[in-house]
C-alpha positions as CSV (number, residue, x, y, z in Angstrom):
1,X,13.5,-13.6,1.3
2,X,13.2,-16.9,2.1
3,X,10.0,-18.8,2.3
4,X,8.5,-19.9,6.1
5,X,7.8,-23.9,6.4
6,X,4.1,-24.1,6.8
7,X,4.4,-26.4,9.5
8,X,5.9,-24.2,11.6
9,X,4.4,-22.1,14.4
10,X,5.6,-19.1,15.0
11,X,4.7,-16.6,17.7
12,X,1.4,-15.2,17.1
13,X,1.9,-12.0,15.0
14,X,5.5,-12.2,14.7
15,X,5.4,-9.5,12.1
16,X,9.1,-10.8,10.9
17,X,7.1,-13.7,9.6
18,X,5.9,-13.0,5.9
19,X,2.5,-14.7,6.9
20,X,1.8,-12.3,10.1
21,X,3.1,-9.3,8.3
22,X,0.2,-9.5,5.3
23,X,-2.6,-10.7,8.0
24,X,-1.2,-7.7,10.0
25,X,-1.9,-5.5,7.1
26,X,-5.2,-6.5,5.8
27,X,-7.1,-6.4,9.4
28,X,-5.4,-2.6,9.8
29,X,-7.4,-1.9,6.6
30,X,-10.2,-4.2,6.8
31,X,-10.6,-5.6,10.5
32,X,-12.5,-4.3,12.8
33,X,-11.4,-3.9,17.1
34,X,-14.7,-3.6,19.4
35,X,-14.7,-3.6,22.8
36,X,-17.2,-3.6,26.0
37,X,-17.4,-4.0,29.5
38,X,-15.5,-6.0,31.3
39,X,-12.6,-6.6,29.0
40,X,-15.0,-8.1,26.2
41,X,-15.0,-7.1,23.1
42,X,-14.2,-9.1,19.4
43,X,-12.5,-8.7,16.2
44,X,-14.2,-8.8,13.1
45,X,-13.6,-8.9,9.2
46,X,-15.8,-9.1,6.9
47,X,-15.5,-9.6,2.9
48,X,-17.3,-10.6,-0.1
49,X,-17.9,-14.4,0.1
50,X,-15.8,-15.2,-2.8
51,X,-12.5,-14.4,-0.8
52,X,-13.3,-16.6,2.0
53,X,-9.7,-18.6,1.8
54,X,-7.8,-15.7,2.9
55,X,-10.1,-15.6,6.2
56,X,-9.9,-19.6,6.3
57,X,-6.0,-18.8,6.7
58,X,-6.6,-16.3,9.1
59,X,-8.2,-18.6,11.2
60,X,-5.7,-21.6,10.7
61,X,-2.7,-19.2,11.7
62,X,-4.7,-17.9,15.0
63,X,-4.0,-20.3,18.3
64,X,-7.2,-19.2,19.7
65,X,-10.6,-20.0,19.3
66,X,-12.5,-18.4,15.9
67,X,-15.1,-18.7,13.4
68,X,-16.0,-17.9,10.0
69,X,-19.7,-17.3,8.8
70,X,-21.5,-16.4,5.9
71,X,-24.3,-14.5,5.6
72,X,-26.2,-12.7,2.6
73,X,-27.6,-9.0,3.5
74,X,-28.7,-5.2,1.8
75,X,-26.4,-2.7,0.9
76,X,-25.9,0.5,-0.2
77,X,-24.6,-1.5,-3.8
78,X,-26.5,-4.6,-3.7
79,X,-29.6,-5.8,-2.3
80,X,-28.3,-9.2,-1.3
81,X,-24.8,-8.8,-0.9
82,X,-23.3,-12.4,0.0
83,X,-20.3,-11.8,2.4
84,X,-18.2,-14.1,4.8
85,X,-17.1,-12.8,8.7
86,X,-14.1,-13.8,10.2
87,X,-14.8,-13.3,14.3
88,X,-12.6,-13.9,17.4
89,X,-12.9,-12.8,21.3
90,X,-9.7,-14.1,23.0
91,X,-8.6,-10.7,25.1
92,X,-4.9,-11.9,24.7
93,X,-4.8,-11.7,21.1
94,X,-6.7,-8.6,20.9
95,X,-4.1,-6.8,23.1
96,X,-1.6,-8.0,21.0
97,X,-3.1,-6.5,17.9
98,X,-3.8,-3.3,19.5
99,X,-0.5,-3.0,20.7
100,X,1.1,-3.5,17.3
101,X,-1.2,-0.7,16.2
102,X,-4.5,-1.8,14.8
103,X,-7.0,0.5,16.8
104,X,-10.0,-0.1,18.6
105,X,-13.3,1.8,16.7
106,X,-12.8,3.6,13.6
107,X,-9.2,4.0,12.9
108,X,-8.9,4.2,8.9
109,X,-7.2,7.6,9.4
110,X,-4.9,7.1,12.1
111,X,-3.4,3.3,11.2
112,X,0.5,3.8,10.4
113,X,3.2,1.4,9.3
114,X,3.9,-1.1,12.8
115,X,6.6,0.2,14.7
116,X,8.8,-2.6,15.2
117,X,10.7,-5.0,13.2
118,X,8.1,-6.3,10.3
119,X,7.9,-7.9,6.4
120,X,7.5,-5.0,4.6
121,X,6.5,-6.4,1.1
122,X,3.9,-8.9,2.8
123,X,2.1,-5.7,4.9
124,X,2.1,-4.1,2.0
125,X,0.6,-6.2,-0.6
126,X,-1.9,-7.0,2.8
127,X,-3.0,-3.6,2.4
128,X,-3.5,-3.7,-1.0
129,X,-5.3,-6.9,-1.3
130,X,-7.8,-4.9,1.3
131,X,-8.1,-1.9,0.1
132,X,-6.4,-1.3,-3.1
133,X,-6.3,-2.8,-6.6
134,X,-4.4,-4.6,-9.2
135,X,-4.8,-5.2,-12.9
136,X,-5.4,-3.7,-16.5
137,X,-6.8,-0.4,-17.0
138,X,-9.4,0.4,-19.5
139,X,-6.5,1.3,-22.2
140,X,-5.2,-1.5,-21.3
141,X,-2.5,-0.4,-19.3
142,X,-1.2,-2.6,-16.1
143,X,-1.9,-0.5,-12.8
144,X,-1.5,-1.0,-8.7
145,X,-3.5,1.3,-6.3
146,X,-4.2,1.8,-3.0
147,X,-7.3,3.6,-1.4
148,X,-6.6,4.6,2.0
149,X,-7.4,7.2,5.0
150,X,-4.0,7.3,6.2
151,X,-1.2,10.1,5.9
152,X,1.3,7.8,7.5
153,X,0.3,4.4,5.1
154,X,0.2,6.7,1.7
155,X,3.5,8.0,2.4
156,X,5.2,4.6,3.4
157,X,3.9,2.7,0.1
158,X,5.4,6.0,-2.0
159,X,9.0,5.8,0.1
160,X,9.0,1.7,-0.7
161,X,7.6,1.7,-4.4
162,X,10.0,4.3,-5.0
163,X,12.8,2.0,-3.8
164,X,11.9,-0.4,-5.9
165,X,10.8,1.4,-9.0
166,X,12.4,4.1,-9.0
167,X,8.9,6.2,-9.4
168,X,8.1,8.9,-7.1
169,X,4.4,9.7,-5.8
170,X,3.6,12.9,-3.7
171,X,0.2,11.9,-2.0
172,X,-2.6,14.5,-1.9
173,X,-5.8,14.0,-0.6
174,X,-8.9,13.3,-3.0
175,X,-11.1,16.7,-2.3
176,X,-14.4,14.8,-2.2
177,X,-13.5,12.5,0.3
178,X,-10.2,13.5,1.9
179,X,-9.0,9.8,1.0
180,X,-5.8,9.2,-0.5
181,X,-5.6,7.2,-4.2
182,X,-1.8,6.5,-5.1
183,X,-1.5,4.5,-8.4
184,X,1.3,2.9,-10.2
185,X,0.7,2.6,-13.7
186,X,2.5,0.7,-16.8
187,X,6.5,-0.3,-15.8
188,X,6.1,0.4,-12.2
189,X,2.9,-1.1,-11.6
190,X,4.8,-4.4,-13.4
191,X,7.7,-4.1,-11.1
192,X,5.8,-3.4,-7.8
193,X,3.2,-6.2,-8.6
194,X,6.1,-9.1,-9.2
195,X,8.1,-7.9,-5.8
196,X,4.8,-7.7,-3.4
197,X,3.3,-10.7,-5.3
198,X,6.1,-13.2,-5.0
199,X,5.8,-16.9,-6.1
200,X,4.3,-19.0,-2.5
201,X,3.3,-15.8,-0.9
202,X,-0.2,-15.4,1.5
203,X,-2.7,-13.3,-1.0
204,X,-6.0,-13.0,-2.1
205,X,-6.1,-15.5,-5.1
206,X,-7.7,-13.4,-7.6
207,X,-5.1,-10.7,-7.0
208,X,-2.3,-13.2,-7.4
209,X,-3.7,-13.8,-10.5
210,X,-4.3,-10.4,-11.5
211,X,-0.5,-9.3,-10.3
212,X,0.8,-12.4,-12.7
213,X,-0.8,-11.2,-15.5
214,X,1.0,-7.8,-15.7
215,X,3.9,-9.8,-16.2
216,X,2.9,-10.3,-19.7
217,X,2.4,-6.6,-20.8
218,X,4.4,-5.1,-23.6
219,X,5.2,-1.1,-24.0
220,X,3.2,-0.9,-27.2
221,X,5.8,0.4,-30.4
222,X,5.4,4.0,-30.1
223,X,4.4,5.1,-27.0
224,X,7.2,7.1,-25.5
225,X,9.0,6.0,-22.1
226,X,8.5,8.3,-19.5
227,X,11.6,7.9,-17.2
228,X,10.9,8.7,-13.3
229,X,11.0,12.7,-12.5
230,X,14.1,13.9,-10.4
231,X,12.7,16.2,-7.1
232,X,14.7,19.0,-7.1
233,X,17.3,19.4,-4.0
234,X,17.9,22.5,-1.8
235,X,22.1,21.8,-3.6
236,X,20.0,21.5,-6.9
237,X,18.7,24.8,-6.4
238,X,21.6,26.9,-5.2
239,X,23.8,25.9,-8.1
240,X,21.1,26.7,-10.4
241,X,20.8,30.3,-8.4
242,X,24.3,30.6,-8.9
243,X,25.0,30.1,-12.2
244,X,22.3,31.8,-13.2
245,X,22.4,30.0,-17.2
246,X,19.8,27.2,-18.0
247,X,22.7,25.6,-20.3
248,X,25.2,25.5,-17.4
249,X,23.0,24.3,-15.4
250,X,21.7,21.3,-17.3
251,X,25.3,20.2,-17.8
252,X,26.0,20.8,-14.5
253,X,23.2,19.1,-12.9
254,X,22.9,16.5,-15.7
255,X,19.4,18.0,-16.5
256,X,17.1,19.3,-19.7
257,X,17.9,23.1,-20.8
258,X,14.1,23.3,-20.3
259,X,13.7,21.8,-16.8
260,X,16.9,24.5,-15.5
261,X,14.7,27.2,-17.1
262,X,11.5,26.3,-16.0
263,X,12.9,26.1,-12.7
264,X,14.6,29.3,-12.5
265,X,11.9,30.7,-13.4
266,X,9.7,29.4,-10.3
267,X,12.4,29.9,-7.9
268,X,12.6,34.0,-9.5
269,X,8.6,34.3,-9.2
270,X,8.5,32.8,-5.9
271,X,6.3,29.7,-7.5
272,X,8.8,27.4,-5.0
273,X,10.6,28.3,-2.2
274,X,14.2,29.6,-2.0
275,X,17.4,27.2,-0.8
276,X,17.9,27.3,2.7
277,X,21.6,28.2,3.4
């Protein structure tokens, strides 16, 4: 993709442009839409004070009027929690937000991917520098999460990662909170961290940093590579039905003598459900 000229201005939240795209993503995770009488209202984001640039942006890529405060206050993790706000009224660019999907009120479940043409890497990685992490686990271990509310924003990060990875994710909802936790760990966390964190690209500088230092993470001698599981097709199934031999089957299907047996088995028990015909 090529990179935008900063000195251009393009439409306000022209989510083709890389820059709009992650800005687009972030405030659907971490902005907030209020409204009042009389067609007032605001939108609001507020972060720790030590990732006040990326608001600084926000502001320089808004044509209307905005401001960005700090202010130091008690929460439930810290007793003088030093945060910066990013606010702005203009009804016009609020409308066009809403419209693109970023809800007034609370609206962490119901956000979902925009719905016209946009940069899918940069909403992505906006999303992630909001409310999802990147770096090193405590083995070690190079890992990319996100932490999010939203059926229809799990599922699109598993579809793209797997695109690009080649690992698949089936999202299920934490059972304390009902929030989703998707994580990419080790080779896929590399790969997914180098595409969404590009060279030039609109990020929050410490997760830049953390995403370029995956980059230098070695399989250690040993461990043993893990490639990405094949789902199972309805076609996958029937043959397997139908011939009715793990062996065949795995040379058939290009599978483990195990993983045809195992599956026969759950298909015979009812454990999964039969092939449509």
């Amino acid at each position: 993709m090529a990179e935008q000229d900063p000195s251009a201005t393009p439409r306000f939240m022209d989510l083709t442009d890389p820059r709009y795209a992650y800005m687009f993503g972030f405030l659907q995770a971490d902005g907030h839409l209020s409204e009042q009488s009389r067609q007032r209202g605001r939108l609001t984001v507020e972060i720790n004070v030590r990732d006040i640039h990326i608001l600084h942006e926000f502001q320089r890529l808004t044509p209307y009027a905005s401001n960005v405060s700090e202010g130091v206050r008690s929460t439930n993790f810290s007793s003088q929690h030093h945060s910066a706000t990013w606010a702005m009224h203009a009804l016009e660019a609020r409308t066009t937000l809403n419209e693109l999907g970023l809800p007034y009120g609370r609206k962490s479940a119901t956000i979902t991917p925009p719905r016209v043409e946009f940069s899918r890497r940069d909403y992505l990685r906006g999303m992630i520098d909001a409310d999802g992490s990147v770096g090193f686990t405590g083995q070690g271990f190079p890992f990319v999460s996100l932490t999010t509310a939203s059926t229809a924003v799990g599922a699109y990060l598993c579809h793209y990662a797997k695109k690009i990875t080649g690992a698949g994710r089936q999202i299920k909802r934490n059972a304390r909170d009902g929030i989703y936790n998707i994580v990419y760990t080790k080779e896929a966390a590399m790969q997914l961290a180098g595409h969404l964190y590009y060279p030039g690209c609109l990020a929050l500088l410490r997760k830049q940093t953390a995403a370029d230092s995956l980059a230098s993470w070695q399989r250690p001698a040993g461990m043993r590579f893990a490639p990405p599981r094949r789902r199972w097709s309805q076609a996958d199934d029937r043959l397997l039905l139908q011939l009715d031999d793990p062996a065949a089957a795995a040379r058939a299907l290009d599978r483990t003598e195990q993983s045809c047996a195992m599956r026969l088995w759950r298909l015979r028990t009812g454990r999964v459900s039969m092939p449509g015909q």
